[in-house]
C-alpha positions as a Markdown table, in Angstrom:
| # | Residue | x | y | z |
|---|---|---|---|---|
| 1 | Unk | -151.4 | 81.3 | -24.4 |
| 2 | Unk | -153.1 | 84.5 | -24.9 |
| 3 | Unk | -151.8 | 85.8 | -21.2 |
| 4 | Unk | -149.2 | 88.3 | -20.9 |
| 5 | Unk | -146.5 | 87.8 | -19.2 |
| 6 | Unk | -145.2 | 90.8 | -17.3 |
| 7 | Unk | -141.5 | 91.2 | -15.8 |
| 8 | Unk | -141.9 | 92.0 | -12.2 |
| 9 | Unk | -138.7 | 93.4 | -10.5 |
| 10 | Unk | -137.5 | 91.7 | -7.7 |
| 11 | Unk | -136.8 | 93.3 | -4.6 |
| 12 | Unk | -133.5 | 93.7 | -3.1 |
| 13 | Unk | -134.5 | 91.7 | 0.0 |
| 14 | Unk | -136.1 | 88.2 | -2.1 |
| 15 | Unk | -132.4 | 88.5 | -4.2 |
| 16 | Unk | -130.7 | 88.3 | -0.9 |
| 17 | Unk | -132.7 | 85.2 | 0.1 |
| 18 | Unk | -132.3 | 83.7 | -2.8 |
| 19 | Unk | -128.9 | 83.5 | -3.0 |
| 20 | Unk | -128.5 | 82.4 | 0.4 |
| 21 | Unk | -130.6 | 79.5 | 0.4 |
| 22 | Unk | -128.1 | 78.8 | -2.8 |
| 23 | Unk | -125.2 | 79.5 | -1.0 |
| 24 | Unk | -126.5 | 77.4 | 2.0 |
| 25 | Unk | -127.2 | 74.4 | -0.3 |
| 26 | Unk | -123.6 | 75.2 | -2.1 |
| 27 | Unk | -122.2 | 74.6 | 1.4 |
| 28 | Unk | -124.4 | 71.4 | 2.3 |
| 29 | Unk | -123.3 | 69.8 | -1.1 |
| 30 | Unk | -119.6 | 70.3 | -1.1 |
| 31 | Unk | -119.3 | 69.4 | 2.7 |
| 32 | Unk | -121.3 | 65.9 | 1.9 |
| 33 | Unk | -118.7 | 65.1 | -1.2 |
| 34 | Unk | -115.9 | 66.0 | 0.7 |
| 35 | Unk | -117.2 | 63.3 | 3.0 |
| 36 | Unk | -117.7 | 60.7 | 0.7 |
| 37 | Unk | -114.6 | 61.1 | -1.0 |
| 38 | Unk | -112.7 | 61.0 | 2.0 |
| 39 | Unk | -113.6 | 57.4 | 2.7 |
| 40 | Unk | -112.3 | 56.7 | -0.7 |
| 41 | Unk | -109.7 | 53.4 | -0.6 |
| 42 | Unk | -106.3 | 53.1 | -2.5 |
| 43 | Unk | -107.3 | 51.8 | -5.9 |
| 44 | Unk | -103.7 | 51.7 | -7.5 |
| 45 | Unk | -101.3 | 49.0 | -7.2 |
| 46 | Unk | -98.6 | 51.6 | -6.4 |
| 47 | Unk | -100.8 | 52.9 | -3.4 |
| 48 | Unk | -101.7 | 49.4 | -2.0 |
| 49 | Unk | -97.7 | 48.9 | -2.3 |
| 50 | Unk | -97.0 | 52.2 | -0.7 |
| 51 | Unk | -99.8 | 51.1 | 2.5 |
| 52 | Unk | -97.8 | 47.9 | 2.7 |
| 53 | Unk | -94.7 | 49.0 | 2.9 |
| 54 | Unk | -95.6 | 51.8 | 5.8 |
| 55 | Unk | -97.4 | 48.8 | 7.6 |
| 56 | Unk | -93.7 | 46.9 | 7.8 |
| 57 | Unk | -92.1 | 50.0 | 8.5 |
| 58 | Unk | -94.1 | 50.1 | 12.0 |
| 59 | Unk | -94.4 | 46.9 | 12.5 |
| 60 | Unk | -90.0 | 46.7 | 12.4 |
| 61 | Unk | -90.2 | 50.4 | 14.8 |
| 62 | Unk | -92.4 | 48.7 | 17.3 |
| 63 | Unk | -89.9 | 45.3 | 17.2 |
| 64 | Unk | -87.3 | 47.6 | 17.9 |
| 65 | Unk | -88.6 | 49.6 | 20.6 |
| 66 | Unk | -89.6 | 46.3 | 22.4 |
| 67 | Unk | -86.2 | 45.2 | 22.1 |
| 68 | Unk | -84.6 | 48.2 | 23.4 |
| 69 | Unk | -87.4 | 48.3 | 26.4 |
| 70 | Unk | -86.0 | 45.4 | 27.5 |
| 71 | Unk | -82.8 | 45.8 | 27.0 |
| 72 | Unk | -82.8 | 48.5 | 29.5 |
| 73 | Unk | -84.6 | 47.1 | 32.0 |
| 74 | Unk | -83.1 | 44.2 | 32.1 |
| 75 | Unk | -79.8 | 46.6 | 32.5 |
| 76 | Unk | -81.5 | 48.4 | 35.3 |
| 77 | Unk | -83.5 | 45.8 | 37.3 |
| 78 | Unk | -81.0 | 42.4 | 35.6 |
| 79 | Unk | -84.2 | 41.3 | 35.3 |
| 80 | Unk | -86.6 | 41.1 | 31.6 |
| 81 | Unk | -90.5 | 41.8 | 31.7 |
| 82 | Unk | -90.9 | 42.1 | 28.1 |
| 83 | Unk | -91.7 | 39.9 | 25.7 |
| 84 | Unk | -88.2 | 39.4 | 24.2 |
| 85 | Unk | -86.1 | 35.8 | 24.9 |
| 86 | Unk | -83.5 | 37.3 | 27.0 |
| 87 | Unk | -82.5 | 34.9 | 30.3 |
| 88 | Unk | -83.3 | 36.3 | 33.9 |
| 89 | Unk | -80.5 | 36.6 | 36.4 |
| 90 | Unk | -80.4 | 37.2 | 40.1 |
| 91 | Unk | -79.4 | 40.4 | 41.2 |
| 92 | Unk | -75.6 | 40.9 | 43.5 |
| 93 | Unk | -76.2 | 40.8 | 46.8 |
């Protein structure tokens, strides 16, 4: 305990790498929360409402663009190739 302890200036060049190995680190720390937060689920009931209701909302888009692919080929061809329940009928000849 008897040592002295003696302030040594650092040089301009050890400051610069030290704060770049901090800034470094600063970078590799945010990036790997941003990460795991991102993979975060919906933990509200209003969320898990919200995800349901978007997951009808395409469900009745995709019904509807079936039925109108259909529709128009059977308009075009008078034939159906879809999935929909619409009767086949022979073209004029």
């Amino acid at each position: 305990m008897s040592e002295i302890i003696k302030a040594e200036a650092i040089s301009r060049r050890s400051a610069c790498s030290f704060f770049g190995k901090a800034a470094a680190f600063a970078m590799a720390a945010s990036a790997t929360a941003l990460v795991v937060a991102s993979d975060a689920e919906a933990q509200t009931a209003g969320m898990t409402r919200r995800q349901d209701r978007r997951a009808g909302r395409h469900e009745r888009r995709n019904e509807r663009r079936t039925g109108r692919t259909d529709r128009r080929e059977e308009r075009r061809t008078g034939t159906t190739t879809g999935t929909g329940t619409a009767t086949t009928t022979s073209a004029p000849k």
